[in-house]
C-alpha positions as CSV (number, residue, x, y, z in Angstrom):
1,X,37.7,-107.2,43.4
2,X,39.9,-108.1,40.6
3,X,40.3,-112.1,40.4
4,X,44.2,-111.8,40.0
5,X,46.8,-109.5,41.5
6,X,47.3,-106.5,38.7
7,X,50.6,-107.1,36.2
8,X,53.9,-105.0,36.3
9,X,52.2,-104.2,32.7
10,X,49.0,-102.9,34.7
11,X,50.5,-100.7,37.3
12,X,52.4,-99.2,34.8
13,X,49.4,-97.6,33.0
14,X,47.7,-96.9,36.1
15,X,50.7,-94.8,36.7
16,X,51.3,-93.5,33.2
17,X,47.6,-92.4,33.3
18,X,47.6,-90.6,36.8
19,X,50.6,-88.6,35.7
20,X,48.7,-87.7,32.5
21,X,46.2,-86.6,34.9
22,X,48.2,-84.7,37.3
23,X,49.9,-83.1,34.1
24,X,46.9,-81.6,32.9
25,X,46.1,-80.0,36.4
26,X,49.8,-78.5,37.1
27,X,49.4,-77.0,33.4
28,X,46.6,-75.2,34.8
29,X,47.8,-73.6,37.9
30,X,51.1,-72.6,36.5
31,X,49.7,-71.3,33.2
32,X,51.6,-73.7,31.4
33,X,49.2,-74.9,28.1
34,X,52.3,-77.3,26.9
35,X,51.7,-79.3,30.0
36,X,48.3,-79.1,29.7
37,X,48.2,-80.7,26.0
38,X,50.0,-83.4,26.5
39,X,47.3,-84.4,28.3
40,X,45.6,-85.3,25.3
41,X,46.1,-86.7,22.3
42,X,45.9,-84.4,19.4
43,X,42.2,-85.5,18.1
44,X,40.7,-85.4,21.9
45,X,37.5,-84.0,22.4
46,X,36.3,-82.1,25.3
47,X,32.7,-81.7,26.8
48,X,32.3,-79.2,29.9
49,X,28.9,-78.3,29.0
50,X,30.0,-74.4,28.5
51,X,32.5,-75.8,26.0
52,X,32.4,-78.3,24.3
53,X,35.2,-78.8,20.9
54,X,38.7,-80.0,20.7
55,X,41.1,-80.1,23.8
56,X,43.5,-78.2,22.0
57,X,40.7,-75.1,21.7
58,X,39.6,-75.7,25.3
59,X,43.2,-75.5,26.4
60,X,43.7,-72.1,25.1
61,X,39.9,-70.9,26.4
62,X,41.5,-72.3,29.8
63,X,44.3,-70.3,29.9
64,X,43.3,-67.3,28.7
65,X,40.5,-67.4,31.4
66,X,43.0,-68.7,34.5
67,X,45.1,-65.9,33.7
68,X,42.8,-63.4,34.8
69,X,43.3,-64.7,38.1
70,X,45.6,-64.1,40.6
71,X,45.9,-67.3,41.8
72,X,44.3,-71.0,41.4
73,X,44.9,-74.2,42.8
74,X,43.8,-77.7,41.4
75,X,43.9,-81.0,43.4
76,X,42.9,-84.3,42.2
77,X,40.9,-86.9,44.2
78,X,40.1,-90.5,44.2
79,X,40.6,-92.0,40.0
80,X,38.9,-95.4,39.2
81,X,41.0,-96.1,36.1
82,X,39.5,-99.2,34.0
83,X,42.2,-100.5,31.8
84,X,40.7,-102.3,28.5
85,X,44.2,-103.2,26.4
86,X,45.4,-100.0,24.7
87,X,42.3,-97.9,25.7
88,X,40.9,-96.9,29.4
89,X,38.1,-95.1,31.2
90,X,38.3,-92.8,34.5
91,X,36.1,-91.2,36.8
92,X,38.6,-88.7,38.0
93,X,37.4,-86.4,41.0
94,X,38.9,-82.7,41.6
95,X,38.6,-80.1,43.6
96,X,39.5,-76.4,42.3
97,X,40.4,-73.1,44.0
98,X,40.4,-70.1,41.8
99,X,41.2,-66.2,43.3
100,X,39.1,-63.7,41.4
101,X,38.3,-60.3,41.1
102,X,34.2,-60.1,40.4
103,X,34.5,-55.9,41.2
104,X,33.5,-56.4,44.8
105,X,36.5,-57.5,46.1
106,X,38.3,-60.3,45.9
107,X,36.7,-64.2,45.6
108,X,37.7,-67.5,46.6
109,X,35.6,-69.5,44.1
110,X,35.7,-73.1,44.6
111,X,34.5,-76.4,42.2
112,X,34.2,-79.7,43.0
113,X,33.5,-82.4,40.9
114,X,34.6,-85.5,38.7
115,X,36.2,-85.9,35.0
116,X,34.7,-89.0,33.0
117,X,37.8,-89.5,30.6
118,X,38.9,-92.1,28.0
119,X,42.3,-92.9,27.7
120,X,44.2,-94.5,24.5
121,X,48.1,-95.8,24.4
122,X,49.0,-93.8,21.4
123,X,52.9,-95.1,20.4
124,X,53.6,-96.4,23.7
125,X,52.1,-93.0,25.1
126,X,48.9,-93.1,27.4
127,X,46.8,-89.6,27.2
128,X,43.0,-88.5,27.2
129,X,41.0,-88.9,23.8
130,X,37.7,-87.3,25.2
131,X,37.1,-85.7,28.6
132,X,33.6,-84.9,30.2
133,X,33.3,-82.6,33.3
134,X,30.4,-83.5,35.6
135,X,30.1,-80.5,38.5
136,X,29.4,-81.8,41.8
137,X,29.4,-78.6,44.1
138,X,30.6,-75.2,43.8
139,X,31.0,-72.4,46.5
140,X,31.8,-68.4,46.5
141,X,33.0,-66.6,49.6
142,X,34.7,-63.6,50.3
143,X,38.5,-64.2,49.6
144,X,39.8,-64.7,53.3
145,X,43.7,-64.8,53.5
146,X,44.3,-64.6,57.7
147,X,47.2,-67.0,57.8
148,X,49.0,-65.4,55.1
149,X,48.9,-61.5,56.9
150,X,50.4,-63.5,60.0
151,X,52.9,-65.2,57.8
152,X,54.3,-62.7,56.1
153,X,57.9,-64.9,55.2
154,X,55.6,-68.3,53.8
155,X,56.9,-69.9,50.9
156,X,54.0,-69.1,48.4
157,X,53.2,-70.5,45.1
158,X,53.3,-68.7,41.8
159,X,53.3,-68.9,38.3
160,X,55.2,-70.5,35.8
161,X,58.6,-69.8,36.9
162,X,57.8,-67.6,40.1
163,X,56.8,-71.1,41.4
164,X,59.2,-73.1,43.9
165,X,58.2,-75.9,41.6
166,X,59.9,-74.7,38.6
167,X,63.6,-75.0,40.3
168,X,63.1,-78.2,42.7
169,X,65.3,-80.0,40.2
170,X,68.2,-77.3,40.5
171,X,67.2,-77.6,44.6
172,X,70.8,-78.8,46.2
173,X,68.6,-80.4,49.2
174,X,68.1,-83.4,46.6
């Protein structure tokens, strides 16, 4: 327990770093890599253990691969962010959704598990220099859409522009 209540300073990394965060996990379900590299600074490194190289690289192996998919869904967890000046650490957990097609029918493949990330401020800029994914669980069942069938007129989510995401600013509601 921190000895001190955190600064303004303080919670406005923590915040600049969890939209970094949540940045880099909208890129991938919309297929956007521009989101997903600002996630990182230009230099960052990347270690998944199946690919392991520069961000920049793994972001294009990323999308390439996601867009085989009909659909995926990424949602982040509980972050312990450790601030240290201009740099930071984080153990970031996830949990991911992906729809695939393994020629037997469609998938739901799920991952779990946790991103162990260093941050820099970069130019007044906070974004990841290296990021390690540790894999906590996965799962594979057959893809099971029930609610959907019944629902027939749900909003659903989409791609890049086919998402409702992509117009909530031109949304009159606001």
């Amino acid at each position: 327990m921190p000895e001190r209540p955190p600064s303004l300073g303080e919670l406005a990394d923590r915040v600049a770093i969890a939209d970094c965060i949540a940045r880099y996990m909208r890129g991938q379900d919309r297929l956007e890599a521009s989101l997903q590299l600002e996630a990182f600074h230009p230099d960052a490194t990347v270690d998944y253990g199946f690919f392991t190289g520069s961000a920049a690289d793994f972001v294009a192996f990323a999308q390439g691969l996601l867009a085989r998919y009909p659909a995926t869904w990424h949602a982040l967890g509980q972050s312990l962010i450790q601030l240290d000046g201009d740099k930071a650490t984080g153990e970031v957990y996830f949990h991911a959704w992906h729809r695939r097609d393994a020629g037997e029918g469609l998938q739901d493949l799920q991952i779990a598990g946790r991103y162990l990330d260093h941050y820099e401020r970069r130019d007044g800029a906070w974004a990841i220099t290296h990021r390690r994914e540790v894999v906590d669980w996965t799962r594979t069942d057959p893809a099971a859409d029930d609610w959907f069938h019944r629902t027939p007129t749900a909003l659903r989510g989409g791609r890049g522009s086919a998402d409702p995401s992509a117009h909530i600013r031109e949304d009159d509601h606001v």
